[in-house]
N, C-alpha and C positions, 0 to 999 in steps of 0.2 A: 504494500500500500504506500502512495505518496501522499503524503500529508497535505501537500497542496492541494491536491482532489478534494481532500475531506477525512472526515475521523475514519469514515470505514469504508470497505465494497463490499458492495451485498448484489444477490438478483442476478445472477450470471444467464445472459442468454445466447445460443447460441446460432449463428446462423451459416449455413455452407450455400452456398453459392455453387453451381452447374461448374464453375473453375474460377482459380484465382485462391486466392487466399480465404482460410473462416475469416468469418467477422464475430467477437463476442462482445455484447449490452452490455454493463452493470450499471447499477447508480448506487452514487454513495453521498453522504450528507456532510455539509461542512459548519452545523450548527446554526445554519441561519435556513439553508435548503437546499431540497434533494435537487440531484441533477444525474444525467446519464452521459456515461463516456464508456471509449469502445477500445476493444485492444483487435489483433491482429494475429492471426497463425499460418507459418507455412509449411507445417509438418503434421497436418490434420491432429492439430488442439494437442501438442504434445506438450509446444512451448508458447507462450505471447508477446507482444510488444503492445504497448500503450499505441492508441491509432494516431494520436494529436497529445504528447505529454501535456497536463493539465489543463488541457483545454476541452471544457464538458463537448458531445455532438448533440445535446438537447436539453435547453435551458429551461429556469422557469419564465412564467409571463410579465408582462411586466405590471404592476401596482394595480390590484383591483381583476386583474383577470384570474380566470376559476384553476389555473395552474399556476398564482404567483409565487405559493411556496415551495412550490418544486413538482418533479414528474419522479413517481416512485415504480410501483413494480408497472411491468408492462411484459406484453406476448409480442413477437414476430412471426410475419408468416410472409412467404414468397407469393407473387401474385400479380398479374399485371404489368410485366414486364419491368416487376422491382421489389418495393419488400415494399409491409404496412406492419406499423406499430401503432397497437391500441396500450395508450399507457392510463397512470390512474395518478389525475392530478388534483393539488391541495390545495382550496384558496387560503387567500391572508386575513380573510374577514373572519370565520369563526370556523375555519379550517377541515370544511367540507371537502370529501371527497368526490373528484366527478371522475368521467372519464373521456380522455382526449383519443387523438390519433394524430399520425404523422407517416411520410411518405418518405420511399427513397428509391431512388435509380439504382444506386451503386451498393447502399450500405454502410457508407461514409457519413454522404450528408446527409442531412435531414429535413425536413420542410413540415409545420406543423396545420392540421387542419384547422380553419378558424371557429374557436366557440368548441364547448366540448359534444360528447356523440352521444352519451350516457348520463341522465342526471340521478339522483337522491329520487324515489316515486316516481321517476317518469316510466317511460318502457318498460322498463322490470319492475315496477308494480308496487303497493303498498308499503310493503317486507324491505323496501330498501330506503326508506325514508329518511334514515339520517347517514349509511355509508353504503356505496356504490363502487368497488375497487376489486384488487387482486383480476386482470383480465387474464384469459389467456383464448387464445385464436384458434381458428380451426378452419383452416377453408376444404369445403369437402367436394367432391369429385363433382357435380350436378352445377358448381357455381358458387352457390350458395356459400356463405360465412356463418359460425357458431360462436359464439360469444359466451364463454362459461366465465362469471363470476361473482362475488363475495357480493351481501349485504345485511343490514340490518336495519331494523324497525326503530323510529325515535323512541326511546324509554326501554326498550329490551334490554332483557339482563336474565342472568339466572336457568334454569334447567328450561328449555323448547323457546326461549327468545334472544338468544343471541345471533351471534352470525350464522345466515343458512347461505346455500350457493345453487344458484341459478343459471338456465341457460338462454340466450337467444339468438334468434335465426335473423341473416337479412337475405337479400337476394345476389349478395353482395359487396353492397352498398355501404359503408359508415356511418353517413350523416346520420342526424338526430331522429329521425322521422323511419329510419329503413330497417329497424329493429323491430321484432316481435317476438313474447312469450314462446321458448320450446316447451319448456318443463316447468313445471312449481318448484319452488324452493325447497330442498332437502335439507 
């Protein structure tokens, strides 16, 4: 770990590429907020190199947006003639979790979509009222994209009300609107 990065790495994810080098995610936090930076393998994930030494490949928003305090766990998936990242980002206001997305050609850069895709009771329903996170991807043969992840209900606590985890389908699509219920919350 460099300490410029932040206190810690966490969240390692991993992405191979048709050729060229892996590319691996993680975000780590530097006490103020999370951020994701990428390392690099040319000997299938044996060894790594930092991809840009301390320099995060996807920040948080800036003042008032629903990632300003950072972008934490997130999924990759190949797709489109590039990669998508559904991450799960924090505001500054009372530190709700939504969830974003963001785009890449290569795997390097990153381009983030504007406004998040996932909110607290939107799409996923009731059950996720006060946290909406933990995504992971899944784009499956037919087109279609699976969105499996965490929430929880405002006031839940204790034995059948904490976090349950949920899935949803688009056709696709990220935006806010292209998500629907697969499954009920387990």
């Amino acid at each position: 770990l460099d300490e410029a990065e932040g206190l810690f790495a966490s969240w390692p994810r991993i992405m191979r590429p048709p050729s060229g080098p892996w590319r691996m995610l993680y975000h780590s936090f530097d006490g103020q907020a999370w951020r994701v930076f990428g390392a690099t393998s040319d000997d299938a994930g044996r060894t790594w190199s930092r991809a840009t030494p301390n320099e995060p490949l996807l920040k948080p928003g800036p003042a008032g947006a629903f990632d300003a305090r950072g972008i934490g766990t997130r999924a990759v998936a190949a797709g489109g003639g590039g990669w998508l990242m559904v991450y799960e980002g924090v505001d500054d206001k009372d530190g709700t979790h939504r969830l974003g997305a963001a785009r890449s050609k290569d795997g390097a850069t990153w381009t983030k979509d504007v406004g998040p895709v996932l909110e607290p009771g939107g799409a996923a329903g009731e059950w996720t009222t006060q946290v909406v996170g933990t995504p992971y991807l899944l784009p499956m043969a037919d087109g279609t994209l699976r969105l499996y992840h965490c929430g929880k209900p405002i006031g839940a606590g204790g034995a059948g009300g904490g976090h349950c985890i949920g899935c949803l389908e688009s056709d696709g699509d990220v935006t806010r609107d292209a998500w629907r219920p697969v499954l009920p919350p387990a």
